[in-house]
Structures are given as C-alpha cells and as structure tokens.
C-alpha positions as CSV (number, residue, x, y, z in Angstrom):
1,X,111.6,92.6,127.8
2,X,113.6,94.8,130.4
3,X,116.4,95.7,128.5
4,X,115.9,100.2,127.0
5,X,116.9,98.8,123.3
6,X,113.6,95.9,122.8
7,X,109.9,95.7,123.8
8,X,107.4,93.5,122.7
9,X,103.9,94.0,122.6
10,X,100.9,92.4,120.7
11,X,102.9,90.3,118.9
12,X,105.5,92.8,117.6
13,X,108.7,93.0,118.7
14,X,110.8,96.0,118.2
15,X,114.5,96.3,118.7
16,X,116.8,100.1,118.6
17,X,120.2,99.8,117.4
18,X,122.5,102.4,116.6
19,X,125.9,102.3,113.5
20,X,128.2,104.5,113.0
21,X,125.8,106.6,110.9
22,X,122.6,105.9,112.0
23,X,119.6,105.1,114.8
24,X,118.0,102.1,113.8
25,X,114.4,100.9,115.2
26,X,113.1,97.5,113.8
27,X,109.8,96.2,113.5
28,X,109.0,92.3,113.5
29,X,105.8,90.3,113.9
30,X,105.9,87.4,115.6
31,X,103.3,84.5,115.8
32,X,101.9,83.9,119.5
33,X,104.6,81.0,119.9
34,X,107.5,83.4,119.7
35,X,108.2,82.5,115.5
36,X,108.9,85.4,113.1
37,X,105.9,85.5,110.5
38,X,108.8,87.3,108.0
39,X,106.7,90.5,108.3
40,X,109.1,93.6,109.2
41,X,109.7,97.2,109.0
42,X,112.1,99.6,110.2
43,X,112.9,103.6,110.9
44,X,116.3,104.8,110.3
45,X,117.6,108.6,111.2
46,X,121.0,109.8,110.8
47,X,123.1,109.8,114.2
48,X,122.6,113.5,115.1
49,X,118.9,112.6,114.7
50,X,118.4,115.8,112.7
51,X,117.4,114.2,109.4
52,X,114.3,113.2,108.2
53,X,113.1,109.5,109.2
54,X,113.2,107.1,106.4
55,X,110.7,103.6,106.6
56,X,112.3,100.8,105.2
57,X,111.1,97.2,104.6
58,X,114.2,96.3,106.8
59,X,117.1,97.6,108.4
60,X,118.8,97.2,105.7
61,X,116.5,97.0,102.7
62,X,116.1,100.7,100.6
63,X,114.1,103.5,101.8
64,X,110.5,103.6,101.0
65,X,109.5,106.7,102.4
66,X,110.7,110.1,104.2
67,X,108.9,111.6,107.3
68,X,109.7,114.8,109.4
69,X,107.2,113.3,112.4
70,X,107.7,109.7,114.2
71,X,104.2,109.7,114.2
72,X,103.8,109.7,110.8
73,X,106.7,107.1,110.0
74,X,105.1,105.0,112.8
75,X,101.7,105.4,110.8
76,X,104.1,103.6,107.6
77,X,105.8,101.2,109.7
78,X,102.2,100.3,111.2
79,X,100.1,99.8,107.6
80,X,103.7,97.7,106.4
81,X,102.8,95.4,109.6
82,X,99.0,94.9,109.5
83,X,98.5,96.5,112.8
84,X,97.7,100.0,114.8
85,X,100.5,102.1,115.3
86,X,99.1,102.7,118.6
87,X,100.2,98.9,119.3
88,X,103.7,99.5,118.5
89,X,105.8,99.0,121.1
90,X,108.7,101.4,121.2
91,X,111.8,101.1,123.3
92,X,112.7,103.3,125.5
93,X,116.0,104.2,123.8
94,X,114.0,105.1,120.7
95,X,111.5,107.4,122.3
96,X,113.3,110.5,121.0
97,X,113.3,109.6,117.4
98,X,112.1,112.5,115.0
99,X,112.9,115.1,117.4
C-alpha cells in the first residue's frame, strides 16, 4: 500500500486512524487471496499520545491490556494474531505510538 495510514505485510494488514479522542492502529489477518480470516487486534492511545496503550480485540471491542512501550503492546497484538511482532507491518503514521 502507498498511502502513511495502511501497510500490508505477511498477510496482515494494518490500518491508523485517528477520533476525536483517540490514535487508532488496527490489526487484521488476511488469507493469501486478499479475504479476512476474522482474526484482529488493535492499539489505541489517547490523542495527546501521552497515555498508556491499551490492546484491544478490535477497535472498538474493550481493552484487554495496558502498555507503557509499543513494543510490548505489539508483542499482545502479535500473540492475539498468531504471528511475530517483528512481522507486523506498521504504518508510517503510527510509527510514533507510545512515545
């Protein structure tokens, strides 16, 4: 993908979005053929990105866990998936999440 907000890599797609109240980066795995397998995941942080990061199922679904580090939310997000975090691809929009 070219756009900042989505990459894809390994079959997982990730997409950054931002509400009024919070930076949103969702996980989803996809099959080879482009179809959702229903997997997902998702970090939010408050706007300011001064709070901790909380791993939800979804972007919408209730927080699971709280995280100071990325790295260690990426580390939830990658165990909820079935894959590496290293393999996580991570828009460029997103890169300054947990800082």
């Amino acid at each position: 993908m070219t756009d900042d907000r989505t990459a894809e890599a390994d079959g997982i797609r990730a997409t950054y979005d931002e509400t009024e109240t919070e930076r949103i980066l969702s996980f989803e795995r996809m099959e080879s053929d482009g179809v959702r397998t229903g997997s997902t995941a998702a970090i939010a942080q408050n706007r300011d990105g001064y709070a901790m990061l909380k791993v939800r199922p979804t972007a919408e679904g209730d927080e699971l866990e709280r995280y100071y580090g990325f790295d260690m939310a990426l580390d939830h997000v990658g165990e909820l998936l079935g894959v590496s975090p290293h393999d996580l691809p991570i828009p460029d929009a997103a890169d300054d999440m947990g800082m």
